[in-house]
C-alpha positions in Angstrom: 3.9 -62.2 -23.7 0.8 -63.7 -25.4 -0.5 -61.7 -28.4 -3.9 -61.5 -26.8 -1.9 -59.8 -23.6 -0.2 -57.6 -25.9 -3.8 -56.3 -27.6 -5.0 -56.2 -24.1 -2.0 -53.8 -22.9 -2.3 -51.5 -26.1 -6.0 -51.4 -25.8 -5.6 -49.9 -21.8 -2.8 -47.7 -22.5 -4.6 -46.3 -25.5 -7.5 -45.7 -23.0 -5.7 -44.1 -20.2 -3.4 -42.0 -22.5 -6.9 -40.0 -23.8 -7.9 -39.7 -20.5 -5.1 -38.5 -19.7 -5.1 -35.9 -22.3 -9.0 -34.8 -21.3 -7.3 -34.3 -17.8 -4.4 -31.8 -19.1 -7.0 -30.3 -21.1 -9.4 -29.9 -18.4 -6.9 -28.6 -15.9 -5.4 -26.1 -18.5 -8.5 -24.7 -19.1 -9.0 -23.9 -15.4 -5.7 -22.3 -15.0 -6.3 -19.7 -18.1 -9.9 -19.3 -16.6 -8.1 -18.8 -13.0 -5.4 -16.3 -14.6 -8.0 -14.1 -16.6 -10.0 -14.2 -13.3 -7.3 -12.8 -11.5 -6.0 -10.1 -13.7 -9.2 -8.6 -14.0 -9.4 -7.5 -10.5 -9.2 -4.2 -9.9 -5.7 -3.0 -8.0 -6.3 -2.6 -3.9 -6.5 0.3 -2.1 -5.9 3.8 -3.8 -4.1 4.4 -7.4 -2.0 7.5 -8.5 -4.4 9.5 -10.1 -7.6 8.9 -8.4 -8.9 11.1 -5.6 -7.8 10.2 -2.2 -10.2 8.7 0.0 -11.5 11.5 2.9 -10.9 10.4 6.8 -11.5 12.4 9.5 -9.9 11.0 12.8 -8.4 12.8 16.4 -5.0 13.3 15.9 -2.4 12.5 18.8 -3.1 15.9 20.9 -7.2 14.6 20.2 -7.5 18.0 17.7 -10.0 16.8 15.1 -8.1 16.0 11.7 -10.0 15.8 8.6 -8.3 15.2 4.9 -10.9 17.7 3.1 -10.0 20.5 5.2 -6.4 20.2 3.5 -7.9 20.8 0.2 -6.0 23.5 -1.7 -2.8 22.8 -0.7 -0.9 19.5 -1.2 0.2 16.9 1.2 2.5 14.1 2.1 1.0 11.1 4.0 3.1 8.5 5.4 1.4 5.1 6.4 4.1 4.1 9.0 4.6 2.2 12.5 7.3 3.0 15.5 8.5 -0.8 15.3 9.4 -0.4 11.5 13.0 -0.3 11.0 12.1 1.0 7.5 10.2 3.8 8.6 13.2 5.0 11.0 15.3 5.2 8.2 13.0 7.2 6.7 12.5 9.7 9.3 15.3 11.5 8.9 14.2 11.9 5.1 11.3 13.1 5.7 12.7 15.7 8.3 14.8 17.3 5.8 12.3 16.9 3.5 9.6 19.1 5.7 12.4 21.9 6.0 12.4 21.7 2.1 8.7 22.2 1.4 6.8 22.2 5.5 5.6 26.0 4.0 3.8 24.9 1.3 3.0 20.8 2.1 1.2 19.6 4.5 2.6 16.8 6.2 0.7 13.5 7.9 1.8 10.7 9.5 -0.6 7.9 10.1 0.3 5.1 12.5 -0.9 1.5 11.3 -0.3 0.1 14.9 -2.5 1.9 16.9 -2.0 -0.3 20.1 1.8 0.1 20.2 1.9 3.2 18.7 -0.3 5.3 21.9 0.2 8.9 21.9 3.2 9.5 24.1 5.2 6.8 21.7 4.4 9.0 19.0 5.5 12.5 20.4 8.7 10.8 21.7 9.3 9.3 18.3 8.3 13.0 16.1 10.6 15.0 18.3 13.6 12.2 18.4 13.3 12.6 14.3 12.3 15.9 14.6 8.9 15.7 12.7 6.9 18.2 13.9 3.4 18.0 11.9 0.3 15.6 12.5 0.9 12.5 13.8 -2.2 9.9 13.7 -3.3 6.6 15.1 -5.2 4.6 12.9 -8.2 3.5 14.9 -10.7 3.9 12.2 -13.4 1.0 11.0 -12.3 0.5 8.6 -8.4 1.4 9.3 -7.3 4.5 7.1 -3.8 2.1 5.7 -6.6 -0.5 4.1 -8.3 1.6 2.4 -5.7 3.6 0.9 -4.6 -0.2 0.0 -1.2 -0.1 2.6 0.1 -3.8 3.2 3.6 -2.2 4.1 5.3 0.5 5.8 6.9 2.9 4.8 3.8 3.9 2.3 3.8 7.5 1.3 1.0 9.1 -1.0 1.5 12.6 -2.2 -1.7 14.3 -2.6 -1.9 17.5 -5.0 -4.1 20.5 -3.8 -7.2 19.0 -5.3 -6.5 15.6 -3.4 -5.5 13.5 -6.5 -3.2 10.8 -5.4 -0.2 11.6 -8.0 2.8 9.5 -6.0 2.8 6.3 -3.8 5.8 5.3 -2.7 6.1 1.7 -0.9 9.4 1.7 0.5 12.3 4.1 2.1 12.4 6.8 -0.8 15.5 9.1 -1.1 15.0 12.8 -0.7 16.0 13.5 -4.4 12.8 11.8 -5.5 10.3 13.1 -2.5 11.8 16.8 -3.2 10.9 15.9 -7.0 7.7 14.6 -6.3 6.8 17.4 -3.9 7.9 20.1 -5.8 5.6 18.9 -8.7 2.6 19.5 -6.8 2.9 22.8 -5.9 
């Protein structure tokens, strides 16, 4: 190669390489301005520790349900669906939970599928797990399950008697830890 063609090569690699670093540099920034954007967005739905958001809603046998009307006495609500293979595993749990603490703990569960879940559905499936408290559609606007922040089912919140959210539970939760949990709020 000429030296001229060798200056010539140096001179556009030299070029592009700095370019190159003002591109890595450029798109570094961006992703640290991207990350910090991201983590400073508050958590969705509801937190342990804050109050939990009041709903008032027909329950399956149309009785008016309202959260506040529960205040002074804790509560269990499960966020759940009939077609959740998760949620029938937890059944049992929560059955044998409810004989544990049904005196002193109210008890809600709160369909997310509303259109499979019609009332009949929901009666046969509390009596086949023997669950005998309120049973919910969620046919809210906005649904009840997005704004406590649910994106899954099983989602359990325990609520102390002034309504603080002090448990949330996103999966199929053992009865040792629900007992524990439900005992600490009474």
């Amino acid at each position: 190669m000429r030296p001229e063609n060798r200056n010539v090569r140096r001179s556009w690699v030299k070029h592009h390489k700095k370019r190159n670093y003002a591109i890595l540099a450029l798109v570094t920034a961006l992703l640290v301005i991207i990350i910090i954007g991201v983590a400073s967005i508050p958590p969705y739905g509801v937190q342990v520790g804050q109050q939990a958001p009041d709903f008032s809603i027909s329950d399956i046998n149309n009785a008016n349900f309202h959260l506040a009307a529960m205040k002074g006495k804790p509560a269990l609500l499960e966020f759940m669906a009939t077609s959740c293979g998760a949620c029938a595993n937890q059944a049992p749990i929560l059955s044998q939970l409810y004989s544990i603490h049904g005196m002193h703990v109210e008890f809600v569960s709160i369909s997310i599928d509303p259109t499979t879940d019609q009332p009949s559905v929901l009666t046969t499936y509390a009596t086949t797990y023997n669950n005998p408290w309120t049973w919910i559609r969620d046919t809210s606007t906005p649904p009840i399950g997005q704004t406590y922040g649910v994106t899954g089912t099983p989602t359990m919140f325990i609520l102390d008697s002034d309504g603080i959210v002090r448990n949330r539970f996103n999966r199929v939760t053992d009865l040792q830890t629900l007992d524990a949990a439900c005992s600490a709020v009474m």
